[in-house]
C-alpha positions in Angstrom: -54.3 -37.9 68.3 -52.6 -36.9 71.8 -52.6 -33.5 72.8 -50.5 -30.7 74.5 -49.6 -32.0 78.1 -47.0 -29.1 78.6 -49.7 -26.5 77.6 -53.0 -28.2 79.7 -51.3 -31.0 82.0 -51.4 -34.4 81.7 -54.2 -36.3 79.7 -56.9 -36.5 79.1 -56.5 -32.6 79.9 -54.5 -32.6 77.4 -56.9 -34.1 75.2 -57.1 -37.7 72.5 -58.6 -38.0 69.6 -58.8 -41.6 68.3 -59.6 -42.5 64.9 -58.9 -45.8 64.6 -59.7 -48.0 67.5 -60.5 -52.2 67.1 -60.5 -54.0 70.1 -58.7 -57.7 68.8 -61.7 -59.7 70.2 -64.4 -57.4 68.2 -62.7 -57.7 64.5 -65.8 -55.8 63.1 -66.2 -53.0 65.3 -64.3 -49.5 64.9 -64.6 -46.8 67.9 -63.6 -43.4 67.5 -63.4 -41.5 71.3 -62.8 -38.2 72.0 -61.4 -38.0 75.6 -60.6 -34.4 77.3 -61.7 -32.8 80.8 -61.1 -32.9 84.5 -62.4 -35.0 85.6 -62.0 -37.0 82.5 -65.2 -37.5 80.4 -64.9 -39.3 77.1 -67.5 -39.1 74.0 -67.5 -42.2 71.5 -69.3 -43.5 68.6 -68.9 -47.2 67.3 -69.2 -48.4 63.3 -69.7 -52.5 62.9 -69.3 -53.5 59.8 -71.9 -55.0 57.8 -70.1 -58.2 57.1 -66.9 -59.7 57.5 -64.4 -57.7 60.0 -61.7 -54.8 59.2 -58.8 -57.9 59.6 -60.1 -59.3 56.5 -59.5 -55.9 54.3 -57.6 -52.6 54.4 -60.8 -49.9 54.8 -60.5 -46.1 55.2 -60.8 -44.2 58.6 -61.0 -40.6 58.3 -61.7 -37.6 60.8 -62.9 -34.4 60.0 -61.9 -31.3 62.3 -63.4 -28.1 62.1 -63.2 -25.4 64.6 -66.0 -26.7 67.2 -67.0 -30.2 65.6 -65.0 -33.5 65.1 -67.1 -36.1 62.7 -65.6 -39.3 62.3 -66.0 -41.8 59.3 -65.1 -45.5 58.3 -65.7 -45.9 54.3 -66.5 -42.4 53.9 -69.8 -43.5 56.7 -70.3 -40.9 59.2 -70.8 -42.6 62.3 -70.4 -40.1 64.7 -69.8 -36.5 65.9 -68.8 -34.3 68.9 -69.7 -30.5 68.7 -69.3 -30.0 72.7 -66.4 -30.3 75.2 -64.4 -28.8 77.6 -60.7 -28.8 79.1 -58.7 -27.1 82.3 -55.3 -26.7 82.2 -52.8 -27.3 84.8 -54.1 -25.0 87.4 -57.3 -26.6 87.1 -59.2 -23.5 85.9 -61.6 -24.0 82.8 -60.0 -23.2 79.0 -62.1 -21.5 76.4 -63.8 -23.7 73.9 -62.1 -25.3 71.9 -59.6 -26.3 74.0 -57.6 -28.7 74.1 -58.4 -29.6 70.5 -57.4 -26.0 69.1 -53.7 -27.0 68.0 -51.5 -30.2 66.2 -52.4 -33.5 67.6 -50.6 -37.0 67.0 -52.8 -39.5 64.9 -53.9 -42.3 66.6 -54.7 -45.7 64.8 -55.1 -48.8 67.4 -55.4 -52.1 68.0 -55.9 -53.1 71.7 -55.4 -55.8 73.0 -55.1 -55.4 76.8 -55.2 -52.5 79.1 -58.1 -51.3 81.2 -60.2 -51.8 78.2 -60.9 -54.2 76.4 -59.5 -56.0 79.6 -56.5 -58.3 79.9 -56.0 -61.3 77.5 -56.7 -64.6 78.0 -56.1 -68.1 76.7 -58.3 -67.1 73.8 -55.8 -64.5 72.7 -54.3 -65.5 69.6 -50.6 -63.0 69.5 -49.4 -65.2 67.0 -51.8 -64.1 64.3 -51.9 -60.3 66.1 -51.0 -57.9 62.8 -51.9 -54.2 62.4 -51.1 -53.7 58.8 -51.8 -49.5 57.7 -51.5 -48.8 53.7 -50.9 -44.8 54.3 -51.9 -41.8 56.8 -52.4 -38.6 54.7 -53.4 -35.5 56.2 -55.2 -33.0 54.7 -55.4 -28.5 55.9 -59.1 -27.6 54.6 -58.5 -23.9 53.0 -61.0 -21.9 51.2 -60.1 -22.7 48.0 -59.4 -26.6 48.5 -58.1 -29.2 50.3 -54.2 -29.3 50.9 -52.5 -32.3 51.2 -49.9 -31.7 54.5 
């Protein structure tokens, strides 16, 4: 999920939110980072599976948001959460908690291969077979009666 960047500036002001993020050389490992601040600071848990690697099978990433803490789960496993964090906007003054993550965000589901991290590819780096397959995204508004789907 990307943030605002006309209401708090350009990221990671503007805050991310990553759900879904497997580096193409670590098949088994899943990250989910929350990055916000100025200067940029980033919180992030990891999930390795078991056995075998999330190529091999579709599996279910899922993020819970409530006001003031962000849990993230792969296979209905909590692996991590975030109840702190902070933003600025453009004029570089602090915002109130829980900004930036107090509006609609994009959903983010990766696979990198590249970049400043995991680092650039190699000879080792099989594009060929590169395939990010995603059954379905569905978004739920938690209400006090039940769950709605969006």
């Amino acid at each position: 999920m990307t943030g605002d960047e006309e209401r708090w500036g350009q990221w990671p002001v503007c805050g991310e939110i990553d759900i879904c993020e497997v580096l193409g050389h670590e098949p088994r490992t899943n990250y989910g980072t929350l990055h916000y601040g100025l200067p940029h600071e980033q919180n992030q848990g990891a999930y390795t599976l078991p056995e075998g690697d999330f190529a091999a099978e579709f599996h279910t990433f899922s993020l819970e948001w409530l006001p003031g803490c962000l849990r993230w789960y792969v296979d209905g496993r909590l692996f991590h959460q975030v109840e702190q964090w902070f933003s600025a906007g453009a004029d570089g003054f602090r915002k109130p908690f829980p900004a930036p993550f107090d509006h609609n965000m994009y959903v983010i589901l990766n696979l990198a291969v590249g970049g400043v991290w995991p680092g650039p590819p190699d000879e080792a780096t099989d594009f060929a077979r590169a395939a990010f397959e995603v059954d379905y995204v569905r978004v739920y508004r938690k209400t006090r009666q039940s769950m709605e789907e969006l």
